[in-house]
C-alpha positions in Angstrom: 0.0 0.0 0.0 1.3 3.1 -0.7 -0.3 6.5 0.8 0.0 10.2 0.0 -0.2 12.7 2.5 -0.4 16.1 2.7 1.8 18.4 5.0 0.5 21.7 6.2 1.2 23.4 10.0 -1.7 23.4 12.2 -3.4 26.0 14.3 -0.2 25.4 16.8 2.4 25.7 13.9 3.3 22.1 14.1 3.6 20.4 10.4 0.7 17.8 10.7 -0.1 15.3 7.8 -3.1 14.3 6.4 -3.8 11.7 3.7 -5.2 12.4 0.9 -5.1 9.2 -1.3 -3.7 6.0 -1.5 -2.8 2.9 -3.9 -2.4 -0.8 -3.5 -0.4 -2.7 -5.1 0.2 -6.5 -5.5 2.2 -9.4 -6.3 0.9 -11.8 -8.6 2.6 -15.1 -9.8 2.9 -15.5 -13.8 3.8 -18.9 -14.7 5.8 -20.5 -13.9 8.2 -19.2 -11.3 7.9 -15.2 -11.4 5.9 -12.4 -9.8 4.7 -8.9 -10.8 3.7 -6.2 -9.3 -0.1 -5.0 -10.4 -2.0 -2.3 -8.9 -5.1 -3.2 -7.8 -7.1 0.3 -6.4 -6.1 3.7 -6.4 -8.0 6.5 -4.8 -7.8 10.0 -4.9 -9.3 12.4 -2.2 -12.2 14.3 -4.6 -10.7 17.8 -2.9 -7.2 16.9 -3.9 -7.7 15.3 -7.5 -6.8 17.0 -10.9 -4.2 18.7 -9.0 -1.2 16.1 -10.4 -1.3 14.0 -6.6 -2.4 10.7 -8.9 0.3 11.6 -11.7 3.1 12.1 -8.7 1.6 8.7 -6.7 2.1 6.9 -9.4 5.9 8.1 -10.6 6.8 7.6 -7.2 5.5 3.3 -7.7 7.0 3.4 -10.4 10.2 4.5 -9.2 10.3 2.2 -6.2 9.5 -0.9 -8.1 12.1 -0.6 -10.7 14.6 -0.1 -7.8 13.5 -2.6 -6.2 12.6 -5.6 -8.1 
C-alpha cells in the first residue's frame, strides 16, 4: 500500500499530515516461477484530484519498483 499525504502546519504551527489518497499494489505469480507487481485500487481524495497528486503517486511506484525488483 502506498499512501500520500499532505503536509500543512496546524493552528499550533506544528507540520501535521493528512492523507489524501492511496494505492495498493500486489504481487501476482505469472507462470511458472515469477511475480509482478499490479496495482489493484487507487484512490484520490475528490478535494485533492486533478491537481497532479495521482500523476506524482504513481511516478513515485513506479520508481520504487524498478529499484527494487
Amino acid at each position: 500500500v502506498y499512501i500520500v499525504y499532505q503536509q500543512y502546519k496546524n493552528d499550533n504551527s506544528q507540520i501535521s499530515y493528512t492523507p489524501i489518497g492511496f494505492t495498493k499494489v500486489y504481487l501476482y505469480y505469472v507462470y511458472p516461477d515469477k511475480t509482478r507487481p499490479q496495482i489493484c485500487e487507487m484512490l484520490i481524495l475528490p478535494p485533492y484530484q486533478r491537481k497532479g497528486h495521482g500523476r506524482r503517486l504513481l511516478t513515485a511506484i513506479y520508481e520504487d519498483l524498478r529499484t527494487n525488483s
